[in-house]
C-alpha positions in Angstrom: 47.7 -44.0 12.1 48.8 -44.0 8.6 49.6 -40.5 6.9 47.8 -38.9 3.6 51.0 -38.0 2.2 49.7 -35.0 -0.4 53.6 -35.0 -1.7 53.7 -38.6 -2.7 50.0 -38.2 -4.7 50.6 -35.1 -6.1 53.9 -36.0 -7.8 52.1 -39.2 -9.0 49.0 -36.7 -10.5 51.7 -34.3 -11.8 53.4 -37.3 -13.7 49.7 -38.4 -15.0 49.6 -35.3 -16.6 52.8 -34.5 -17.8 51.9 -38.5 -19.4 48.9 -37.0 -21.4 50.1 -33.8 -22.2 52.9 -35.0 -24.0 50.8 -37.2 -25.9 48.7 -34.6 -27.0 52.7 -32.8 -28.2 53.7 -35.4 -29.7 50.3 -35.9 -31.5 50.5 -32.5 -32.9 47.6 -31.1 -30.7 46.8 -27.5 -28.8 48.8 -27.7 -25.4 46.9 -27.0 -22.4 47.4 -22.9 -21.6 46.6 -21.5 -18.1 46.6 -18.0 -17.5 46.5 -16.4 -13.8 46.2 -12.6 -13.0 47.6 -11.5 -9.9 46.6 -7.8 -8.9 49.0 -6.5 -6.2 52.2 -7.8 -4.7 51.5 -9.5 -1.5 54.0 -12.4 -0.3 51.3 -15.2 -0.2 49.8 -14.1 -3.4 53.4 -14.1 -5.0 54.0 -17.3 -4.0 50.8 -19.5 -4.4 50.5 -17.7 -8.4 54.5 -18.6 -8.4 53.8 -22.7 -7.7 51.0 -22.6 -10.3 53.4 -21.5 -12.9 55.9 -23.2 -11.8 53.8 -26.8 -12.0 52.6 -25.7 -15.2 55.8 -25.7 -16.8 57.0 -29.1 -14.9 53.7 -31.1 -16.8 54.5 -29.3 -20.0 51.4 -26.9 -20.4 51.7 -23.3 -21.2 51.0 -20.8 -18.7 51.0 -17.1 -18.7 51.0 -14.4 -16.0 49.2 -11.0 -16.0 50.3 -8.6 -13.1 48.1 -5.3 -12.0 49.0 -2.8 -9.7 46.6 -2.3 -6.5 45.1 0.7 -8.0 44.2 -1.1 -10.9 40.4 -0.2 -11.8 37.6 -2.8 -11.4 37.0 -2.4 -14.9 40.3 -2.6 -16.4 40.5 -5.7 -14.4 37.2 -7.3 -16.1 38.2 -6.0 -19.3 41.4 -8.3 -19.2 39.3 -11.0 -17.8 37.0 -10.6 -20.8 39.8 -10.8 -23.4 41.2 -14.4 -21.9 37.8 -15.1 -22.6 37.8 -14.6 -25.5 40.9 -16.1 -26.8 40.5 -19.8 -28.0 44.6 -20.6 -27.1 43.8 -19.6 -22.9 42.1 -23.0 -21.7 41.9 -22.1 -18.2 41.8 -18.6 -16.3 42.3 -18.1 -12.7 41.9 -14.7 -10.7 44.5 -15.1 -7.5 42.4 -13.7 -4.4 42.0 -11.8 -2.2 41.3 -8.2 -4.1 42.0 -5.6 -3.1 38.6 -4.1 -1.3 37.5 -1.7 -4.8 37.1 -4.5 -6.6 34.3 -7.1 -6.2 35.8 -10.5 -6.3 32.1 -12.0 -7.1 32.1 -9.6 -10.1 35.2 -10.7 -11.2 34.8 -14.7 -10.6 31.3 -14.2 -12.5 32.5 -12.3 -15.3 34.8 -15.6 -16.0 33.5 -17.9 -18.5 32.4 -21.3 -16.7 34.2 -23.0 -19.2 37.4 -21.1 -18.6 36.6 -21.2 -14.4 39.2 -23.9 -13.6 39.4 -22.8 -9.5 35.4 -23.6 -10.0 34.2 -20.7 -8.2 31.2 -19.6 -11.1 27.8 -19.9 -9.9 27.8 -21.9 -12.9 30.0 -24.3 -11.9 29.1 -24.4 -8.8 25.1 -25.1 -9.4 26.4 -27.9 -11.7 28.6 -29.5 -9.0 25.1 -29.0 -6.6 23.2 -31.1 -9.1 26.3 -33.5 -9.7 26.1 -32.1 -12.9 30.3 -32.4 -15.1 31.5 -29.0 -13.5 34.8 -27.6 -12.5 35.0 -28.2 -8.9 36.8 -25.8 -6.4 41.0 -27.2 -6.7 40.8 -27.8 -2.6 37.8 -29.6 -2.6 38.3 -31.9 -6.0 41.9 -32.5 -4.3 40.3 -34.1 -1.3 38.4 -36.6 -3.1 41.3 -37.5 -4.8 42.9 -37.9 -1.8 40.1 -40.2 -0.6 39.9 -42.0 -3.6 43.6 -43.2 -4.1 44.0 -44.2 -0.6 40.8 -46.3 -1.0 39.0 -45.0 2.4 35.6 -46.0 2.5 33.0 -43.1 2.7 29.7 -44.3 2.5 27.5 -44.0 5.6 29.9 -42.5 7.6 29.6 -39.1 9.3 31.7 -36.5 7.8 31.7 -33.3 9.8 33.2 -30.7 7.7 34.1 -27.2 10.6 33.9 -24.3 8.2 31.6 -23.0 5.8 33.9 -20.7 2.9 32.7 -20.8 -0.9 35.9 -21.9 -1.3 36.2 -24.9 0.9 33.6 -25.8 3.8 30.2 -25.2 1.6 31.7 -27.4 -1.6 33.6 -30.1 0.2 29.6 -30.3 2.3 28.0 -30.9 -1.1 30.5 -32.8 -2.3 30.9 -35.2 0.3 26.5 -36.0 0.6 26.5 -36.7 -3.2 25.3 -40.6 -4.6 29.4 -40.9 -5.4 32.4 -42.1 -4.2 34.1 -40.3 -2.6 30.1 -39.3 -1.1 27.5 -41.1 0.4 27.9 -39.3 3.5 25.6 -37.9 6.2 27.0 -34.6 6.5 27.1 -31.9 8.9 28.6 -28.1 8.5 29.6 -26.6 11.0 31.0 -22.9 11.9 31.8 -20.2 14.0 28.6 -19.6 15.3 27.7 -23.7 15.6 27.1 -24.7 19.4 28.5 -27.8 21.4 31.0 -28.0 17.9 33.6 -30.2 20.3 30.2 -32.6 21.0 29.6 -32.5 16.7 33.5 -32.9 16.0 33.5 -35.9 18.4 31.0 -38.3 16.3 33.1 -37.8 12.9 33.9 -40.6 11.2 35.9 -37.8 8.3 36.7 -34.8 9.9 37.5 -32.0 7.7 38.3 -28.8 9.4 38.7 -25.4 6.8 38.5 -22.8 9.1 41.5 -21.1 9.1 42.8 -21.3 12.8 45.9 -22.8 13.6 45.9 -26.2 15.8 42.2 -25.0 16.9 40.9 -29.1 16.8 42.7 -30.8 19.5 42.6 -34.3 20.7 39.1 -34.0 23.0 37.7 -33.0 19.8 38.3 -36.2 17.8 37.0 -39.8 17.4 39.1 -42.8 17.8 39.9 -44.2 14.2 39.0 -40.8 12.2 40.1 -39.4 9.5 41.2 -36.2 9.6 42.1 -33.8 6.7 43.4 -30.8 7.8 43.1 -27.6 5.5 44.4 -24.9 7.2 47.8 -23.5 6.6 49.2 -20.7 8.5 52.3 -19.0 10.0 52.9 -18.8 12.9 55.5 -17.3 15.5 57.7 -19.9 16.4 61.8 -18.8 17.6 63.1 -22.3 17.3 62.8 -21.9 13.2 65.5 -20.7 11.4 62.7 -18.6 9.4 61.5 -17.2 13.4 57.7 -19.0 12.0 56.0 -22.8 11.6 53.1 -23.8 9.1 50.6 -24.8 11.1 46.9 -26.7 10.2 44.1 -26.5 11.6 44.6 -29.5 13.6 46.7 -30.1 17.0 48.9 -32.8 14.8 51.0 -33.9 17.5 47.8 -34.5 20.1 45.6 -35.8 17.2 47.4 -37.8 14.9 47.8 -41.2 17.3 43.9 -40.8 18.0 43.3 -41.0 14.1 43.4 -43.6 11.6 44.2 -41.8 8.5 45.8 -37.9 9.0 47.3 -35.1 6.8 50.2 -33.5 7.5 51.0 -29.7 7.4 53.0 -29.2 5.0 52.8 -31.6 2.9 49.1 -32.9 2.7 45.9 -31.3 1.2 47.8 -28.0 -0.3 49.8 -30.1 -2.8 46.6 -31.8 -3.9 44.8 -28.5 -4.6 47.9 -27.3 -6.9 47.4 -30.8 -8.9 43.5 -30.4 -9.0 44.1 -27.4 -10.5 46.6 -29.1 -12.8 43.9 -31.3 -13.9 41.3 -28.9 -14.5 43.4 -26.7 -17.1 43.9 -30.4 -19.0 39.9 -30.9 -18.7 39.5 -27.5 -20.0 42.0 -27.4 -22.8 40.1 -31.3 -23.4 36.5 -29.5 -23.6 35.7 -32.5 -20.9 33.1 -30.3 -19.3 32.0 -27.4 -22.0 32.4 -29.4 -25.5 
């Protein structure tokens, strides 16, 4: 069993791009600029908009934070979404969700310019992506096939099960993962809450990716010898023996799974890290015009 360490790779993405951001300094050019609007104050939102910043200013690009109260209007919210749009210094613009419920996140996300959408949740973006047209793919996603690609694990042919079917996640990564690529070349299935016999599906894997969101739900009987298994989920959960009275728990049964697996991620430390670099790497591409000249 060897582990996808998302720590190690990020830090080596992160120094990639502080690399070519400097460059673009030191040759006298616009520095990357992402901007994030957080409506609300709840802890996860806090701290997930907090990292962003916080990697932004370790690579060197600018970043800037708008705050809203939860009674903020849907369309005083679109309004500000509108003027990022509109100015040429903001490269990239992200939208931290959830809303709250008077506000429609697919309103929001689609009033975002595509060439702005660096968490690559457009229609635009992600029609493109369908087509394997250049688009901004969802950070998650993109940070999985990076995480693929650098640790060299051959995809074609195999079976990639992917348990989970979010916009964010599941339905990309499925796409993603079938396309004439590499990472891709895969024969896919998507599974869900509603799939039947998923333990049966789960068991002829050869890349299992579980997104669903419920802590340490794929256990061992689930899993193929010599799998790999990227685990998305992240959650608290009760746990005395921590100082902080909780544990961060995947998706995946670690312990029980990880000598049954070939390659594994942890959690912490795996596939979130790579979603905060793909993001990274997006506001450069952005700021770059790689996708929208």
């Amino acid at each position: 069993m060897q582990l996808l360490d998302g720590k190690f790779l990020s830090q080596q993405i992160k120094q990639e791009i502080a690399a070519e951001v400097a460059e673009i300094k030191a040759a006298g050019g616009k520095i990357p600029h992402l901007v994030a609007i957080l409506v609300g104050s709840a802890g996860r939102s806090e701290t997930y908009v907090a990292s962003k910043m916080k990697n932004c200013e370790e690579v060197g690009m600018k970043s800037t934070l708008f705050r809203f109260d939860e009674t903020v209007s849907e369309q005083e919210l679109l309004d500000k979404v509108r003027e990022v749009n509109d100015n040429p210094d903001m490269d990239g613009l992200i939208v931290q969700l959830p809303l709250p419920e008077h506000i429609s996140a697919d309103k929001v996300m689609e009033t975002i310019h595509p060439a702005k959408d660096v968490d690559g949740f457009h229609p635009t973006n992600i029609g493109r992506m369908a087509k394997g047209l250049p688009a901004y793919i969802s950070a998650t996603p993109q940070g999985i096939l990076e995480m693929l690609k650098r640790y060299e694990i051959e995809t074609s042919g195999k079976h990639c099960v992917v348990v989970g079917r979010s916009q964010i996640v599941g339905l990309p990564m499925s796409i993603l993962m079938q396309r004439n690529t590499y990472p891709g070349n895969c024969t896919v299935t998507l599974t869900h809450s509603k799939t039947r016999n998923l333990a049966d599906i789960c068991r002829t894997a050869d890349i299992l990716i579980a997104a669903l969101g419920r802590p340490e739900f794929i256990t061992a009987g689930m899993v193929k010898e010599g799998a790999v298994v990227i685990d998305v989920g992240l959650e608290k959960v009760p746990d005395p023996s921590k100082k902080s009275g909780f544990a961060l728990k995947g998706d995946v049964k670690f312990d029980e799974v990880a000598p049954k697996a070939a390659y594994i991620t942890p959690v912490p430390g795996g596939v979130g890290l790579m979603t905060i670099s793909s993001l990274m790497q997006n506001t450069l591409k952005s700021a770059r015009r790689e996708i929208y000249p």
